[in-house]
C-alpha positions as CSV (number, residue, x, y, z in Angstrom):
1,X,-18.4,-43.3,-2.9
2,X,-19.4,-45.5,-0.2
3,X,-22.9,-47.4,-1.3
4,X,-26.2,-45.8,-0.4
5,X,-27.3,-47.2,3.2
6,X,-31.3,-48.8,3.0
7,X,-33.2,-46.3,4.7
8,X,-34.8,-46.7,8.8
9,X,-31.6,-48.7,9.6
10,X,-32.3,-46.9,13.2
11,X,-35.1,-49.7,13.7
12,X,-31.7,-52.1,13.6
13,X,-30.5,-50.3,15.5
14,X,-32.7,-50.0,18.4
15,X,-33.4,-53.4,18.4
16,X,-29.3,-54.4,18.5
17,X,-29.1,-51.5,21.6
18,X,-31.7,-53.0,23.2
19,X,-30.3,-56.9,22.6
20,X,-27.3,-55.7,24.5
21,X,-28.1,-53.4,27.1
22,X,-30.6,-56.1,28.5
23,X,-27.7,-58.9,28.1
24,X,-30.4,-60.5,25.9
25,X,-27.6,-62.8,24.0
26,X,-27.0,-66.3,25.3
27,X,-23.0,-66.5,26.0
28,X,-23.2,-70.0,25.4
29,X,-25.5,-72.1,23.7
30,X,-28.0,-71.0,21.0
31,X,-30.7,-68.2,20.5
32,X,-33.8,-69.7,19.7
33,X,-36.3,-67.5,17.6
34,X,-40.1,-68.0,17.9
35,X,-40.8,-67.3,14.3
36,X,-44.9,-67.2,13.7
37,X,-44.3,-65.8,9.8
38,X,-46.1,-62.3,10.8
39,X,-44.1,-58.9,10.2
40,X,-43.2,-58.7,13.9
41,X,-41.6,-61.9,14.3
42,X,-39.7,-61.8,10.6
43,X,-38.4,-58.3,11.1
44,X,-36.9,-59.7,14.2
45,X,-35.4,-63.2,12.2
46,X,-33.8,-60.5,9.8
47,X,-32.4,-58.5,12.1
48,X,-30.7,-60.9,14.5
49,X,-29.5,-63.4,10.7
50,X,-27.7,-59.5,10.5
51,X,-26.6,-58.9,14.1
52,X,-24.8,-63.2,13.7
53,X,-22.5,-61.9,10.8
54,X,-21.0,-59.3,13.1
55,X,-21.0,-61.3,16.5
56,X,-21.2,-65.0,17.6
57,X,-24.4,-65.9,17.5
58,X,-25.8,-69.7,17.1
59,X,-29.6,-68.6,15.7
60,X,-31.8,-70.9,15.5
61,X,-35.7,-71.2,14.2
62,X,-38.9,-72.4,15.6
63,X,-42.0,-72.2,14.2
64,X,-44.7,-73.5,15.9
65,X,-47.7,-74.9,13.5
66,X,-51.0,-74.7,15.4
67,X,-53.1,-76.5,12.6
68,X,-55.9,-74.9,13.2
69,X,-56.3,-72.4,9.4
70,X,-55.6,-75.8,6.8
71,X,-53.7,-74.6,3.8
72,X,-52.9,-70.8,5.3
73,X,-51.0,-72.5,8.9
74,X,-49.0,-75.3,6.3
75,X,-47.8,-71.9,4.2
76,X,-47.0,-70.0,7.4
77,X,-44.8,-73.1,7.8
78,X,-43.8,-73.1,4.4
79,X,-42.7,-69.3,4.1
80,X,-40.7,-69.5,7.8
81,X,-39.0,-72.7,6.7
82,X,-38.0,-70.6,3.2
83,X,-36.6,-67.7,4.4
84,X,-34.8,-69.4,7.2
85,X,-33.2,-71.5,4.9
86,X,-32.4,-68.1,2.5
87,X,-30.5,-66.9,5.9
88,X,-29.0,-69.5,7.0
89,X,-30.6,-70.3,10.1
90,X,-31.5,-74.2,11.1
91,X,-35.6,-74.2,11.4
92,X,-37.6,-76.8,13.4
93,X,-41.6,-77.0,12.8
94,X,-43.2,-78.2,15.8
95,X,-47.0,-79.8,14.3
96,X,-49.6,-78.9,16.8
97,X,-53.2,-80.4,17.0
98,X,-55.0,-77.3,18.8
99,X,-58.4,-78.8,17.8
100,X,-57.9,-81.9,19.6
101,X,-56.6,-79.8,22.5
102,X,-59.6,-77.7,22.9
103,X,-62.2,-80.6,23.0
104,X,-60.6,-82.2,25.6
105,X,-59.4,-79.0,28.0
106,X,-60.1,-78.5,31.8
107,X,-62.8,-76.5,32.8
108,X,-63.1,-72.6,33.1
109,X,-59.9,-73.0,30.9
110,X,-60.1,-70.5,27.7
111,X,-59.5,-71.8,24.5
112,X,-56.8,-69.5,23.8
113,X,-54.7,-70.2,27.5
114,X,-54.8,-73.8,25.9
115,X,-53.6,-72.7,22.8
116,X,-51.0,-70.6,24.6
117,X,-49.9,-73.3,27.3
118,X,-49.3,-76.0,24.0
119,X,-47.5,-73.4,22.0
120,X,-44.9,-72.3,25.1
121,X,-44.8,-76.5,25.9
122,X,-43.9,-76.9,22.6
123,X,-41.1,-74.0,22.7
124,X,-39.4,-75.3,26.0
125,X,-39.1,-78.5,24.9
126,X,-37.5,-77.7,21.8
127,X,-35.1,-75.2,23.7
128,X,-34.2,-78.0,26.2
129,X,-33.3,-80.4,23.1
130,X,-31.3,-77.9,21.8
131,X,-29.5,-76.4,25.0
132,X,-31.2,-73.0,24.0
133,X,-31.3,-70.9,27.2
134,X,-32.8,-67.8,25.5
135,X,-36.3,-68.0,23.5
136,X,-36.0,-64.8,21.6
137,X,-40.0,-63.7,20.7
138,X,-41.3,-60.7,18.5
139,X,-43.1,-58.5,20.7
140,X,-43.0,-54.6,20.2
141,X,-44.7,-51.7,22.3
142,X,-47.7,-52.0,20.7
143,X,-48.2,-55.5,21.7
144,X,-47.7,-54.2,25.4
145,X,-49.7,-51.2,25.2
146,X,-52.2,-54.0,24.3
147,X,-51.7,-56.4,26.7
148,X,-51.9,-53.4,29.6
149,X,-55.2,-52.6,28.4
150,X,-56.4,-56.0,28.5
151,X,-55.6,-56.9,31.7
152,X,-56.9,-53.1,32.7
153,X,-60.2,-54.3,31.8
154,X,-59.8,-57.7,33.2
155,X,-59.0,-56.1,36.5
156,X,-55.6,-56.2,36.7
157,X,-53.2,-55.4,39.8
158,X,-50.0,-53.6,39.8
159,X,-48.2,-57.1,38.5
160,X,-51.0,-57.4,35.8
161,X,-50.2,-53.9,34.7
162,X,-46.7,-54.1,34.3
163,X,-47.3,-56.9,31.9
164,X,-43.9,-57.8,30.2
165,X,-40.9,-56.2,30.3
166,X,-37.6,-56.8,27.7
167,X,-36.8,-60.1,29.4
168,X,-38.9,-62.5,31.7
169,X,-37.4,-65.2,32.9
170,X,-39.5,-68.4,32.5
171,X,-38.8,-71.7,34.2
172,X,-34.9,-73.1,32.8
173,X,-34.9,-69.9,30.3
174,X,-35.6,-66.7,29.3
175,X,-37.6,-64.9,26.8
176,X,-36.4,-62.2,25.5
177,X,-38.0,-59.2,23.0
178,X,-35.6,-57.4,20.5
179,X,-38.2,-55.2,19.4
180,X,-39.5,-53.9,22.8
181,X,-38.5,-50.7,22.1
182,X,-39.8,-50.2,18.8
183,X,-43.5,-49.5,17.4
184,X,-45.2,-51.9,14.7
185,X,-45.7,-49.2,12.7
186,X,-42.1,-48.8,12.5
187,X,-41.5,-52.9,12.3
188,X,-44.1,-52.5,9.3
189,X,-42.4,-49.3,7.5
190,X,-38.8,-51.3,7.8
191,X,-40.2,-54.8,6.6
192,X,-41.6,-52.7,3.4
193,X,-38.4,-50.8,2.9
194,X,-36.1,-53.7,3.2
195,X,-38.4,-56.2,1.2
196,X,-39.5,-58.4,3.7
197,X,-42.3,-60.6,2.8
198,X,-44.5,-61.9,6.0
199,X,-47.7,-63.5,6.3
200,X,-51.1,-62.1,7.5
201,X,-52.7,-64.2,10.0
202,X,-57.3,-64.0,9.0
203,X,-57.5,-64.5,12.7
204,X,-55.9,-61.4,14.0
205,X,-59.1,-59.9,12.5
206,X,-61.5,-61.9,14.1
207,X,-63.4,-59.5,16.9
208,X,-64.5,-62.4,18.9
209,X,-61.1,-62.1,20.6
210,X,-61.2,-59.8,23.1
211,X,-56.6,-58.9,22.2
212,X,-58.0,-57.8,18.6
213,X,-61.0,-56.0,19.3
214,X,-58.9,-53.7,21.7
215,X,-56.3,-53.6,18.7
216,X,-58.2,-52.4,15.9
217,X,-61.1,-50.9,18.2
218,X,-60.4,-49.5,21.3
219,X,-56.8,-48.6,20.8
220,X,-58.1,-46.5,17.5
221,X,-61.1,-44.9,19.7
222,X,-58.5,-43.6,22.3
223,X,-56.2,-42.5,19.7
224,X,-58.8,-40.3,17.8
225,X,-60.8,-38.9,21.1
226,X,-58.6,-38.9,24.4
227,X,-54.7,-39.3,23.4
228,X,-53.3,-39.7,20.2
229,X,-49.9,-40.7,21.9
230,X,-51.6,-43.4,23.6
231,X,-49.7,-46.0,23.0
232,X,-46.7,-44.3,24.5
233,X,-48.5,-43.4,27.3
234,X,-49.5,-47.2,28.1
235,X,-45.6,-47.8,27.7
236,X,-44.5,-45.3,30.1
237,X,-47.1,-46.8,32.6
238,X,-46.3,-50.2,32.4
239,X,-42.8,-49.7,32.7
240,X,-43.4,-47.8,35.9
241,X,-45.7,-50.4,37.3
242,X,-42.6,-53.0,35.9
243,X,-40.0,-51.3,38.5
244,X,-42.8,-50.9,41.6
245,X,-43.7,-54.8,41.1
246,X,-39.9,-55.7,41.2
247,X,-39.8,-53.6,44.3
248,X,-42.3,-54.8,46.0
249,X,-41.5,-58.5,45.1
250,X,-38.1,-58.4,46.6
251,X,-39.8,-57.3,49.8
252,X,-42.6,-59.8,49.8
253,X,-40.1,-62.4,48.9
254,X,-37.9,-61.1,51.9
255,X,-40.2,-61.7,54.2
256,X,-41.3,-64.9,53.3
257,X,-38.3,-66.2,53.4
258,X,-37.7,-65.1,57.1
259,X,-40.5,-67.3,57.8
260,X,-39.0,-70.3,56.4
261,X,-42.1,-71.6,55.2
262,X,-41.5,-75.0,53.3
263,X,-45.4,-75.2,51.0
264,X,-45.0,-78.9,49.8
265,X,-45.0,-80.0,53.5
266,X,-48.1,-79.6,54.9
267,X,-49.7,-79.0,57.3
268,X,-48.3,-76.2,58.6
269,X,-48.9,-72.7,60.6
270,X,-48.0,-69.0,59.9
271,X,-48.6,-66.4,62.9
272,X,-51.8,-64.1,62.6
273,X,-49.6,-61.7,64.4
274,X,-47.1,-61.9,61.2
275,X,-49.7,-61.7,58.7
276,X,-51.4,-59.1,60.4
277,X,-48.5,-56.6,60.6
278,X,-48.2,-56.5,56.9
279,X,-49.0,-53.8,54.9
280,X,-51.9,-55.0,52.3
281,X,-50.0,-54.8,49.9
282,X,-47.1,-56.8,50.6
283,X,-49.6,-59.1,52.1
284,X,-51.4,-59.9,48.8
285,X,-48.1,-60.7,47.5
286,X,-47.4,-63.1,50.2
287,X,-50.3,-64.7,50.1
288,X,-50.4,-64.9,45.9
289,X,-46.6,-66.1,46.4
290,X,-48.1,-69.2,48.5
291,X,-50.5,-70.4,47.1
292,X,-48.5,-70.3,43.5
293,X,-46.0,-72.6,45.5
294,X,-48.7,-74.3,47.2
295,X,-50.4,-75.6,43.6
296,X,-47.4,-75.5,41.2
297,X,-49.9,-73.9,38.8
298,X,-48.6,-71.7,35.7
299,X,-51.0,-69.1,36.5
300,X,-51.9,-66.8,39.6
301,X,-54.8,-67.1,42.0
302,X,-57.0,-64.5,41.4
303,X,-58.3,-60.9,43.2
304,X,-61.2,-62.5,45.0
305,X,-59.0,-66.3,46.1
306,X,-56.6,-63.9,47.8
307,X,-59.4,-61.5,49.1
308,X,-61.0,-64.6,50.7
309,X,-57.8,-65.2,52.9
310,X,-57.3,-61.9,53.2
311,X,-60.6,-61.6,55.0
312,X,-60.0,-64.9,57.3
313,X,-57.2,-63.5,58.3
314,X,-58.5,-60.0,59.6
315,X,-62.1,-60.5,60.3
316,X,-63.2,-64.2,60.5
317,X,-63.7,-66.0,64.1
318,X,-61.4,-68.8,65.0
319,X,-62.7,-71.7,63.4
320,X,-63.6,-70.3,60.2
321,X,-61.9,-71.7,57.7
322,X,-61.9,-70.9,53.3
323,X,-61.3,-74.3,50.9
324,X,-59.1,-73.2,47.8
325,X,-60.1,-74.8,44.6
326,X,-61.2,-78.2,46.4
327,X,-57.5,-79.0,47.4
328,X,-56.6,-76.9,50.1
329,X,-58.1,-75.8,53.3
330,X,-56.8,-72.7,55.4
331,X,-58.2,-72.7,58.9
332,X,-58.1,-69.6,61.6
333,X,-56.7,-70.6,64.9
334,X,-56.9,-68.3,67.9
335,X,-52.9,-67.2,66.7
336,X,-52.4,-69.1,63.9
337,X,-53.6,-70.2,60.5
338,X,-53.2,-73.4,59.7
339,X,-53.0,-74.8,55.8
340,X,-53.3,-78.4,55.0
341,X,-54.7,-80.5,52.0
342,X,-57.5,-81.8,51.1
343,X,-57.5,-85.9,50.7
């Protein structure tokens, strides 16, 4: 008689059909894990240690010490390096100083987009060192029914809404989720039955943060009162707003490269007559799209910096002119408007 199989090995499963259909192994080079020592992230250790005994797959480890909780973030390191070592896998700890970082960050800058600019620095540098072209990170559907309802409330567009998707591509590499298709409260009910230890993280109870009072509040209210599938409901819709975005990217994309606008050799023109024609819409796009190139910034401009070109182009007098963050200065011509920097 064959032996008894551990029970849930359909969360494996899922994970490994989800791996392949989105092409989420590296061909060449290694996989590098973003390990934080939570249940998400060590499920998804355990389950791609499995998947390298059946195909050939260099795994590799980085845990990223924020040294911010004292003895509890040096144990986080501690039980990563452990279990890593248990499998297998090489492990690098990457020591950060997030204190120091948030006494000295820029203005209208949160604490936590520091925190989450040094911990994704600190990732691609140790995937460039290594030749890693996939990051692999531990996000499940709850962490993007989460994110959807964050950005909801932040005022969001369509590109907000879609949030993540099983693989973004970031820079030299890509990040890629295993467990995109699978719930926590399954990732939990596997870790338990397969006797995987994982470390609980006091700050992912602290309600000053706006991701954890929508996970253990708001998430729970909707749950109880309006849909008790909500979570699954927030999937479907961010998935749907995930294939529109791609859509209407291609086309905004298209366009602008008809124009053959080169943004880091200013100053230059773009016809009214062009922009005008546009369907809002795309326009936004096109105009988000440029200014992204313009700056080289990680994040987007917002609702209200595109809505102030948006209404030069279709309502202000020639002459009229909007200054973008202090660098740049977009001015209406009678057919043209014309971008150039600010000295």
């Amino acid at each position: 008689m064959p032996p008894a199989q551990k029970p849930l090995d359909g969360v494996y499963h899922t994970a490994i059909e989800t791996l392949i259909r989105e092409n989420m192994s590296p061909g060449r080079g290694p996989l590098l894990a973003a390990v934080s020592g939570g249940v998400d992230s060590m499920v998804m250790l355990h389950i791609l240690s499995r998947y390298a005994e059946e195909a050939p797959l260099d795994l590799r480890v980085i845990h990223i010490d924020h040294g911010l909780r004292g003895e509890e973030s040096t144990g986080d390191a501690q039980h990563v390096q452990s279990i890593a070592s248990t499998l297998g896998t090489p492990c690098h700890v990457e020591h950060l100083n997030l204190t120091a970082r948030s006494a000295t960050g820029q203005a209208n800058t949160s604490v936590e987009s520091l925190w989450r600019d040094a911990r994704f620095e600190a990732i691609r540098c140790h995937a460039h060192a290594i030749g890693a072209g996939v990051v692999a990170v531990g996000h499940t559907r709850d962490d993007l029914a989460e994110t959807v309802l964050m950005r909801l409330i932040r005022g969001a567009g369509l590109a907000g809404l879609a949030a993540f998707g099983p693989v973004t591509i970031r820079e030299t590499f890509r990040i890629v989720r295993p467990l995109y298709d699978l719930s926590r409260s399954q990732i939990i009910e596997w870790a338990c039955a397969h006797g995987i230890h994982w470390r609980e993280d006091a700050s992912n109870r602290d309600r000053d943060r706006l991701r954890n009072r929508v996970r253990l509040d708001l998430i729970p209210h909707l749950e109880s009162t309006f849909n008790p599938s909500i979570r699954d409901a927030l999937f479907r819709a961010a998935e749907t707003a995930r294939t529109d975005d791609a859509y209407m990217e291609t086309v905004a994309k298209s366009i602008a490269d008809q124009w053959d606008f080169t943004p880091h050799a200013p100053p230059h023109t773009i016809s009214l007559r062009d922009l005008k024609e546009l369907h809002p819409a795309i326009l936004r796009r096109v105009l988000r799209n440029w200014l992204t190139d313009l700056t080289g910034e990680s994040y987007p401009p917002s609702y209200n910096e595109i809505g102030q070109l948006m209404d030069l182009i279709h309502h202000k007098p020639t002459g009229k002119q909007v200054v973008w963050r202090r660098r740049w200065r977009f001015i209406r011509l009678r057919r043209h408007i014309r971008t150039e920097p600010i000295d």
